[in-house]
C-alpha positions in Angstrom: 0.0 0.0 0.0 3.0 2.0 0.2 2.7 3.1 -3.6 -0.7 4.3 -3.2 -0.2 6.6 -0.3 2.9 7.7 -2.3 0.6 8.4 -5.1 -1.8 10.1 -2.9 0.7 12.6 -1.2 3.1 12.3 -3.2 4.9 15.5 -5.6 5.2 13.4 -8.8 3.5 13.6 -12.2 1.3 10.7 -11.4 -0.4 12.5 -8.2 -0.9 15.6 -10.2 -3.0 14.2 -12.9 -4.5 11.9 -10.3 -5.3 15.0 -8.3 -6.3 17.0 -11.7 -9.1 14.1 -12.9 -10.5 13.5 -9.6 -11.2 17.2 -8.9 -12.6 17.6 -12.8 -14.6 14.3 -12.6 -16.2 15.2 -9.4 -16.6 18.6 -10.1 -18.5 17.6 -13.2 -20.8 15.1 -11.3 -21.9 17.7 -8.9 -22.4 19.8 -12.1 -25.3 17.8 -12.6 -27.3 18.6 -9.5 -29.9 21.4 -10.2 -30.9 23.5 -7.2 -34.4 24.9 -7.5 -33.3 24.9 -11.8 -30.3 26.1 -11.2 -27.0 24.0 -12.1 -23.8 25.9 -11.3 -22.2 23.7 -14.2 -18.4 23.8 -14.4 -18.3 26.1 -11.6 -18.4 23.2 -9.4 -14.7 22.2 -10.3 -13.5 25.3 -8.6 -15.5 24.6 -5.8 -14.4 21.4 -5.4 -10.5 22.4 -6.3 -11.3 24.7 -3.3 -12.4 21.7 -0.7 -9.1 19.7 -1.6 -7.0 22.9 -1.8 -8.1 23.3 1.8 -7.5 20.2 3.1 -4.1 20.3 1.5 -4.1 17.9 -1.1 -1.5 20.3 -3.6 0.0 19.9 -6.9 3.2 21.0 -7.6 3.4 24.6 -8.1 5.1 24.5 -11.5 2.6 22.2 -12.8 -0.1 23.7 -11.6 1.0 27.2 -13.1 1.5 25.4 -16.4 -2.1 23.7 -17.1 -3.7 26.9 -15.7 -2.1 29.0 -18.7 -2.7 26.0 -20.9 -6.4 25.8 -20.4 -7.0 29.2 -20.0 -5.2 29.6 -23.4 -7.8 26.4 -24.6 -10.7 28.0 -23.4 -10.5 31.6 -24.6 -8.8 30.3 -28.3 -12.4 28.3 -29.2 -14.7 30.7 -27.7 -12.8 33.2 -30.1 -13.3 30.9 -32.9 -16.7 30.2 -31.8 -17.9 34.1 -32.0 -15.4 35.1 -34.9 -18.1 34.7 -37.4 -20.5 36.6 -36.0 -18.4 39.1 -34.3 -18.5 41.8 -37.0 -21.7 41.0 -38.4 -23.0 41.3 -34.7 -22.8 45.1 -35.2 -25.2 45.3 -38.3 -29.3 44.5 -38.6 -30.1 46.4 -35.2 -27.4 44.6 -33.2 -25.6 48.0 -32.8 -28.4 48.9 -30.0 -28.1 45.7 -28.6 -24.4 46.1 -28.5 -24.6 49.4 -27.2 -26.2 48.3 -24.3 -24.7 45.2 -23.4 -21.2 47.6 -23.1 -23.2 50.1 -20.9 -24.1 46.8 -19.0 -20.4 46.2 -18.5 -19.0 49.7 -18.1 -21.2 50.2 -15.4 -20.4 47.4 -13.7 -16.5 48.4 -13.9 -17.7 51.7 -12.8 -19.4 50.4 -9.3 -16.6 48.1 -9.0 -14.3 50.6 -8.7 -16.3 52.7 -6.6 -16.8 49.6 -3.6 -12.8 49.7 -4.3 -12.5 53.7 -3.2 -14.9 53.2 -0.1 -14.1 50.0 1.3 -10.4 50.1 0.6 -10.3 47.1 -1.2 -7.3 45.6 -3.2 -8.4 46.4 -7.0 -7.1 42.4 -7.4 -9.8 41.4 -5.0 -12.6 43.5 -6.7 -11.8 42.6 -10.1 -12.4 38.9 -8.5 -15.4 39.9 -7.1 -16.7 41.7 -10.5 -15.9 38.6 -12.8 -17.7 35.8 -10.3 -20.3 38.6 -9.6 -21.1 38.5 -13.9 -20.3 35.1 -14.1 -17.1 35.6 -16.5 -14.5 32.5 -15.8 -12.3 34.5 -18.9 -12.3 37.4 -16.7 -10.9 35.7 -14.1 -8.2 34.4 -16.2 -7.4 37.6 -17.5 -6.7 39.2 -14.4 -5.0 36.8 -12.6 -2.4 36.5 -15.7 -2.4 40.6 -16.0 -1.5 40.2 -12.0 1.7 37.6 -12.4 2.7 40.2 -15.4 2.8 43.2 -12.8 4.0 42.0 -10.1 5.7 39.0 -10.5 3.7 36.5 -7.9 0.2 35.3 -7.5 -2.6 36.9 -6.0 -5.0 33.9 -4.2 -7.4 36.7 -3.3 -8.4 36.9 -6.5 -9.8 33.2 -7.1 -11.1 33.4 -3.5 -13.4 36.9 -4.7 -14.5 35.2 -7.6 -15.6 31.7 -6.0 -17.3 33.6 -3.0 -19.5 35.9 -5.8 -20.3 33.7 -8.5 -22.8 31.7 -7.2 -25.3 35.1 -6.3 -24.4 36.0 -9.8 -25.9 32.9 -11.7 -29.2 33.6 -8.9 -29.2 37.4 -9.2 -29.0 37.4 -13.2 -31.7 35.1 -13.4 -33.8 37.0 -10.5 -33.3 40.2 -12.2 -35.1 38.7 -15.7 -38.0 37.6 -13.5 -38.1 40.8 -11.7 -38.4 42.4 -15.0 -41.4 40.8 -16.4 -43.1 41.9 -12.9 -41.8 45.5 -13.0 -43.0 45.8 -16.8 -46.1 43.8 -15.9 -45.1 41.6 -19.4 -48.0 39.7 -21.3 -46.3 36.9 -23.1 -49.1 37.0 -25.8 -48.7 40.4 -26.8 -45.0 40.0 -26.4 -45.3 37.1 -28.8 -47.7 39.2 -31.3 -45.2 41.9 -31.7 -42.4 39.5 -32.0 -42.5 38.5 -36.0 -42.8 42.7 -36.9 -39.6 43.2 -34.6 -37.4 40.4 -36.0 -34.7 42.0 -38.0 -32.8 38.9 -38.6 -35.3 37.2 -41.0 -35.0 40.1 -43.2 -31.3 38.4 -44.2 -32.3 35.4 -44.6 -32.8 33.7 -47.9 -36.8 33.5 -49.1 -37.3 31.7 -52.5 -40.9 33.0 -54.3 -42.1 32.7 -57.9 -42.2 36.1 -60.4 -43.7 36.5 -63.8 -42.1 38.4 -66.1 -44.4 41.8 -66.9 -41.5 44.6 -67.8 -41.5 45.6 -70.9 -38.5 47.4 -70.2 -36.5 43.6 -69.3 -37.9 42.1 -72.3 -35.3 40.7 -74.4 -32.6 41.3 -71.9 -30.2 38.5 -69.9 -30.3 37.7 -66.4 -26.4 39.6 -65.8 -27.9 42.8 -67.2 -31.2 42.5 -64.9 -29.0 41.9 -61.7 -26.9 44.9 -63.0 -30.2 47.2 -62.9 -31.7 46.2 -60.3 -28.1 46.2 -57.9 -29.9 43.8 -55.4 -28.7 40.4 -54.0 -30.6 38.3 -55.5 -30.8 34.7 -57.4 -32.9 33.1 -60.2 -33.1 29.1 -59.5 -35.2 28.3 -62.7 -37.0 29.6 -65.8 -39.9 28.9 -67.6 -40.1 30.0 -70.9 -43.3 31.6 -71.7 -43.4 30.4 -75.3 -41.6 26.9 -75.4 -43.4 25.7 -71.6 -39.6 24.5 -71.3 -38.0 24.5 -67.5 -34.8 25.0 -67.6 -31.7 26.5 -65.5 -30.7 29.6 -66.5 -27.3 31.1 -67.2 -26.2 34.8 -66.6 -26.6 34.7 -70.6 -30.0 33.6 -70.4 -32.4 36.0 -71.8 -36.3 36.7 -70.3 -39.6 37.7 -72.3 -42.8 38.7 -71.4 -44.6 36.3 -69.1 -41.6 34.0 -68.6 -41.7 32.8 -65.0 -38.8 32.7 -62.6 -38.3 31.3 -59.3 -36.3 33.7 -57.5 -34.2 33.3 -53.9 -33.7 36.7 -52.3 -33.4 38.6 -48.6 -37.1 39.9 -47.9 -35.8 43.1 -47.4 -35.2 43.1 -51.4 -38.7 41.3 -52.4 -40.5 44.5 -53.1 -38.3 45.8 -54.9 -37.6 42.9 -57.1 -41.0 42.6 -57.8 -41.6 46.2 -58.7 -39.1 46.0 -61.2 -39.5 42.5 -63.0 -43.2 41.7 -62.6 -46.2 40.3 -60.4 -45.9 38.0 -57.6 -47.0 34.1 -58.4 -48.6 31.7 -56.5 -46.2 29.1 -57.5 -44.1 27.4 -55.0 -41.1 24.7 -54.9 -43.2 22.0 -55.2 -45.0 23.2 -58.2 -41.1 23.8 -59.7 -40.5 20.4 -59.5 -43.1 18.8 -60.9 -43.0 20.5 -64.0 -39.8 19.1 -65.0 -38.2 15.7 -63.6 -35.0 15.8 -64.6 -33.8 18.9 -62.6 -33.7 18.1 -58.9 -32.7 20.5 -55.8 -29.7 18.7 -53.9 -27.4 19.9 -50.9 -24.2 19.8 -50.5 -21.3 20.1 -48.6 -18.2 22.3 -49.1 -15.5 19.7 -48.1 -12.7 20.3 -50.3 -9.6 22.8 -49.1 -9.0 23.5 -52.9 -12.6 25.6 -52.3 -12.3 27.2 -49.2 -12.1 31.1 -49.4 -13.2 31.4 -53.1 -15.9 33.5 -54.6 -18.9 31.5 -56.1 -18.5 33.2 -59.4 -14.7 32.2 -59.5 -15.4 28.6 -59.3 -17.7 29.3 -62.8 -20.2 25.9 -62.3 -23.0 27.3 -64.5 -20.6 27.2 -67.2 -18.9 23.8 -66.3 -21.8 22.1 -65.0 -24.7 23.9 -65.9 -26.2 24.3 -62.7 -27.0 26.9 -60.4 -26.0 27.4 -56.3 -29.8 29.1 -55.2 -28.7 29.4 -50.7 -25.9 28.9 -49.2 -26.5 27.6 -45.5 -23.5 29.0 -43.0 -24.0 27.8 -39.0 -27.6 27.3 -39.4 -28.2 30.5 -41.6 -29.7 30.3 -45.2 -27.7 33.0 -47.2 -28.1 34.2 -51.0 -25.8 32.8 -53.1 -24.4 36.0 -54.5 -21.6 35.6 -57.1 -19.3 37.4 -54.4 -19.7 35.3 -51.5 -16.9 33.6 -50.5 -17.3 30.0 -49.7 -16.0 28.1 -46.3 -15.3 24.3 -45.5 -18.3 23.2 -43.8 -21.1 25.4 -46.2 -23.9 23.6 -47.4 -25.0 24.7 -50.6 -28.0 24.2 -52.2 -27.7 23.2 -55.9 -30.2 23.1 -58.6 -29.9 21.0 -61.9 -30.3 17.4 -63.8 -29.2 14.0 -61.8 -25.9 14.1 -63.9 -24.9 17.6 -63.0 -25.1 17.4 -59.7 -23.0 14.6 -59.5 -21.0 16.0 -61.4 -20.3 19.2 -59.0 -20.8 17.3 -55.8 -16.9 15.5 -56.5 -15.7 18.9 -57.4 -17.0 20.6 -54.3 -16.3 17.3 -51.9 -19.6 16.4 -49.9 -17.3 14.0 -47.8 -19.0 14.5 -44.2 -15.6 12.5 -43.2 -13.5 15.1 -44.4 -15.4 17.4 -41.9 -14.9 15.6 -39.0 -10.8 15.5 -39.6 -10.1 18.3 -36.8 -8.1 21.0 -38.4 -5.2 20.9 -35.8 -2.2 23.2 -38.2 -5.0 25.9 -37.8 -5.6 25.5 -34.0 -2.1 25.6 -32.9 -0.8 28.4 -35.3 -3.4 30.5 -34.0 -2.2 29.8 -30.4 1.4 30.6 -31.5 0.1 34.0 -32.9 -2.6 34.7 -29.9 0.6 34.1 -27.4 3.1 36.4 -29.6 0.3 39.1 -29.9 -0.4 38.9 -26.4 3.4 38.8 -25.3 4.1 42.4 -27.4 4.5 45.2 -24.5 2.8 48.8 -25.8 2.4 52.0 -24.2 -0.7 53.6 -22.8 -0.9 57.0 -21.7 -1.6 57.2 -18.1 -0.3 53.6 -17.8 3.5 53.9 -16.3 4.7 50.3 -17.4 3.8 48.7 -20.7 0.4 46.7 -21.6 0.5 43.6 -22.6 -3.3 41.6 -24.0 -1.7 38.3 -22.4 -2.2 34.8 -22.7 -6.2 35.9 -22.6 -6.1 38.6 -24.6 -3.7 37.4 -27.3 -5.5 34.2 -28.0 -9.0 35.6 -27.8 -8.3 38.7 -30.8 -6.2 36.1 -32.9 -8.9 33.5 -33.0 -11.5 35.8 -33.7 -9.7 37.4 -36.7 -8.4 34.4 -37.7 -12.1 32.6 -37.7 -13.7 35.5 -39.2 -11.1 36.2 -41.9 -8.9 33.1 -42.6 -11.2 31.3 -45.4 -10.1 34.6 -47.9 -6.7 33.6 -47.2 -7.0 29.9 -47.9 -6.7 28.6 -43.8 -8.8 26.1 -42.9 -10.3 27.2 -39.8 -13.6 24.9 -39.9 -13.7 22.8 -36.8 -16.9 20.5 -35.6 -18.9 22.0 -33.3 -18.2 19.2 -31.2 -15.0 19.6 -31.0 -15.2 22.9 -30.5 -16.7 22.1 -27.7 -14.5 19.7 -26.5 -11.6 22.1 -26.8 -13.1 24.5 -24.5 -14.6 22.1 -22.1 -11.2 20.7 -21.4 -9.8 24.2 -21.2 -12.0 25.1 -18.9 -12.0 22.2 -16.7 -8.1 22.3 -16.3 -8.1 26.1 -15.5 -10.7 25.9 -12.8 -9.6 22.6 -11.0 -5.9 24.6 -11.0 -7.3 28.2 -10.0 -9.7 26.0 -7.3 -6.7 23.9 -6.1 -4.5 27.1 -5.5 -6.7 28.8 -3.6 -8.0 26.3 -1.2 -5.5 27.0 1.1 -6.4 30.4 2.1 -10.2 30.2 0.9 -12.0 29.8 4.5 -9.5 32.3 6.1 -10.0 34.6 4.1 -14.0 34.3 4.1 -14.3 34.4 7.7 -12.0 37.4 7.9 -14.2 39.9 6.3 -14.6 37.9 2.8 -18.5 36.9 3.5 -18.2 40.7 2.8 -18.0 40.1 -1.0 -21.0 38.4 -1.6 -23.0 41.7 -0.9 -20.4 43.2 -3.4 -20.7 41.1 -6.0 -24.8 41.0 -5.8 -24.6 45.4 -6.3 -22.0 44.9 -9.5 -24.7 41.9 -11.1 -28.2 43.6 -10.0 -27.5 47.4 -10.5 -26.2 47.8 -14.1 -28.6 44.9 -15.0 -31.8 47.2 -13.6 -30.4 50.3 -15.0 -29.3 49.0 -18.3 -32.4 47.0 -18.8 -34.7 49.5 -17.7 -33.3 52.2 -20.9 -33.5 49.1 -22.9 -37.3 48.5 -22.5 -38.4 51.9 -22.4 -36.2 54.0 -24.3 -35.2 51.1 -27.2 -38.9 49.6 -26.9 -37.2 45.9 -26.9 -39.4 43.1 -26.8 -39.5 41.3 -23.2 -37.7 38.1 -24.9 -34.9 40.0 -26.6 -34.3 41.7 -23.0 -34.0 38.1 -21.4 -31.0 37.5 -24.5 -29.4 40.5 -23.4 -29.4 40.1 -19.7 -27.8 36.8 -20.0 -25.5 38.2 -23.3 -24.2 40.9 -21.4 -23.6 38.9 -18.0 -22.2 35.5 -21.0 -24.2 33.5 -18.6 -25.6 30.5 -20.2 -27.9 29.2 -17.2 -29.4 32.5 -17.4 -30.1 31.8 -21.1 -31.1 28.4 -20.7 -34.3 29.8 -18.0 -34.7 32.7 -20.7 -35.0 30.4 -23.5 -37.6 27.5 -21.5 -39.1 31.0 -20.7 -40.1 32.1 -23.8 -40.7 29.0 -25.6 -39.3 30.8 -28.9 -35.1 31.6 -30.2 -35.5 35.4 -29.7 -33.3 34.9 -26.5 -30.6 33.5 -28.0 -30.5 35.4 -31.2 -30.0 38.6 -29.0 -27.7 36.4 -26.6 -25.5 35.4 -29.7 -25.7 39.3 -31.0 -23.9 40.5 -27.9 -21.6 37.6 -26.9 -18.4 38.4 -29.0 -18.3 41.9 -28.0 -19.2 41.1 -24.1 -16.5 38.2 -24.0 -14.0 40.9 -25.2 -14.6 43.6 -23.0 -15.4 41.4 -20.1 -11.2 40.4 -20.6 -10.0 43.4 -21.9 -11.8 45.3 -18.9 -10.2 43.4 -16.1 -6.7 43.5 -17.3 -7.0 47.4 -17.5 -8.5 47.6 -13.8 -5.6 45.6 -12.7 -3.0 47.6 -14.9 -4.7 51.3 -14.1 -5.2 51.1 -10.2 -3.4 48.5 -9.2 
């Protein structure tokens, strides 16, 4: 028995990962357990890091230090290349507001946070601990502790401590501040719901297909390229039928229209009106209808799997002319977009494709359609990204104001490089598609190694420090979740007239709290919640890490 109580209090490699899998597996099982709804999650990993921390089970310090970094480097690099994609786009269709808000959410925050640090006297370490378990932000955390070692050389335990005593009021007071909402605004659901298809910018961009016949004189005789070039809207013609012949066929950019020619025509809704205004009158004639009239042309999608195609235009790649077929949608993460001849394609697009049995066969070996292809993790991608996020983040610059140089860090770094390299690596021929599975399995381990090492180095410290003044914190951290949540929604609802359900996805966006999404979305019963939860996420995430470094690098 000798080896095993060696391997219990031992200092080797063996007891670390023994220590590591037993506070992660445990943590984990515990993460399961759902108090009145509520499930702390992952959370419970620090907790439990805490309870062995304290009654000194330790891992070497070295180690320790090591697969902290590594995980927090893990965890922020995927949720950069989870939000990349949307990052930019999250400003546009209405989102600025949105945004807008969800930054007053965490400027205010920052701005009570360091006003309980001028009255109390707090170390700014502590309160930026306090602030990130108070809005329920484990990147936060990371930040700030790493921005702490850069300053000063050493660790500051305080700051785990301040961030496990706060975040479990957070994940309650976020979620009691949505309920308190619908009370304060006296919400009806069923108006809330009647309102909601008139309010719901998004489903202007998507992709809508709808039939036309041909009734301007003025496009009679002219080709499809010059009727896209007068019109200057994005949008696509799947199929023709010719007026005179009663032949179906797919049209070319050459292809010429005439009067009372039908098309059937995919389009954002925002451009239907005027598409119709300006090539004819609006048919009942849907998909269905299409595809009866003709049996050899079928509708097929499929999946862009080939690295030769990643980052190229649709109208580079020419398939009308080589295959004689046409792309009608392109579907991105869920998301039907027009297949404009500009749009650049990305490993893991679906397309939808329109021509004869041969055709498409034809084209579906060019563009791949090898689902096993996809599930081949794109690891050269991953890894060079770290290697850039950790040089980036490693390059000192000045401030003014700031006496000793800024550096983004191993959070920083990481977080700005995956984002630009998810959003804008296909138009420079990088693979940066990745499952969302593994995606999230990338960030689940990073997580899980980051908290069990934060948890474990704190333990030792953690009840001496609460019974000292700490239980202080909690009240903290319950001011810096309720009041810029109260203030922030309250401008939201009644100066920004947002719907009750887009509120609840900006509560939880702007806190990146996914319990409170989950109550917001078995709330509502619809995806408005998330939609405004994934508008604001990417910005939040960024200014929740960029904001604690600069509270530890301004004040500290």
């Amino acid at each position: 028995m000798e080896w095993l109580i060696e391997l219990i209090t031992g200092t080797s490699i063996a007891h670390s990962i023994l220590v590591m899998a037993l506070v992660i597996s445990i943590g984990l099982l515990l993460g399961k357990v759902k108090i009145f709804g509520i499930s702390l999650g992952t959370t419970w990993i620090l907790f439990f890091g805490i309870f062995l921390g304290h009654i000194g089970l330790q891992v070497d310090e070295n180690i320790l230090h090591f697969l902290k970094e590594f995980g927090l480097i893990l965890f922020i690099y995927s949720i950069g290349m989870q939000v990349g994609p949307s990052f930019f786009s999250s400003f546009k269709q209405g989102g600025i507001t949105l945004n807008i808000l969800a930054s007053g959410v965490v400027l205010l925050g920052v701005l009570i946070t360091y006003i309980i640090h001028l009255v109390t006297g707090l170390p700014i370490a502590t309160m930026v601990g306090i602030l990130s378990g108070a809005v329920t932000n484990t990147p936060g955390l990371g930040a700030a502790q790493q921005t702490y070692t850069d300053v000063m050389g050493t660790t500051d335990p305080t700051i785990a401590t301040a961030y496990a005593v706060a975040y479990p009021l957070g994940v309650v007071g976020i979620i009691l501040s949505i309920v308190l909402f619908r009370h304060i605004f006296k919400v009806n659901f069923a108006k809330e719901n009647s309102t909601l298809d008139g309010n719901d910018a998004s489903k202007m961009t998507e992709a809508h297909m709808y039939s036309l016949q041909v009734m301007n004189p003025s496009i009679f005789g002219k080709n499809i390229r010059e009727v896209k070039r007068l019109i200057d809207k994005e949008f696509v013609i799947s199929r023709v039928l010719y007026a005179k012949t009663g032949v179906l066929d797919v049209p070319q950019t050459k292809t010429i229209l005439e009067e009372n020619d039908k098309i059937l025509v995919v389009s954002n809704l925002k451009n239907i009106d005027v598409i119709e205004a300006f090539i004819g009158q609006r048919i009942d004639m849907d998909r269905s209808e299409w595809n009866k009239l003709d049996s050899q042309l079928v509708s097929r999608r499929i999946s862009i799997t080939k690295p030769a195609i990643n980052g190229r235009s649709i109208g580079s790649l020419k398939l009308r002319n080589l295959f004689g077929i046409n792309i009608t949608r392109v579907n991105r993460a869920g998301v039907d977009l027009i297949a404009d001849s500009r749009l650049q394609l990305q490993l893991g697009d679906r397309v939808t494709v329109v021509g004869s049995e041969e055709s498409i066969a034809n084209v579906e070996k060019f563009l791949g359609n090898s689902l096993k292809r996809l599930r081949e993790p794109n690891l050269i991608s991953i890894f060079i990204g770290i290697a850039l996020g950790v040089l980036l983040g490693s390059i000192p610059f000045m401030i003014p104001g700031i006496p000793q140089p800024v550096k983004l860090g191993l959070a920083g770094g990481p977080l700005i490089v995956a984002i630009l390299i998810s959003k804008f690596g296909p138009k420079y021929k990088l693979i940066t598609y990745t499952t969302m599975s593994a995606n999230l399995m990338l960030r689940e381990i990073g997580i899980a190694l980051f908290l069990a090492c934060v948890g474990l180095g704190a333990g030792e410290n953690f009840v001496e420090t609460v019974v000292n003044g700490g239980y202080k914190w909690v009240g903290y951290g319950v001011i810096i979740t309720v009041v810029p949540l109260l203030v922030i929604g309250t401008i939201g609802r009644k100066v920004y007239k947002l719907n009750y359900f887009t509120l609840m996805g900006l509560i939880a966006g702007s806190m990146t709290d996914p319990p409170a999404l989950s109550y917001a979305n078995a709330t509502a019963g619809n995806d408005m919640p998330a939609v405004s939860y994934a508008t604001v996420y990417p910005l939040t995430m960024f200014l929740r890490v960029i904001t604690a470094q600069l509270l530890i690098l301004l004040f500290l």
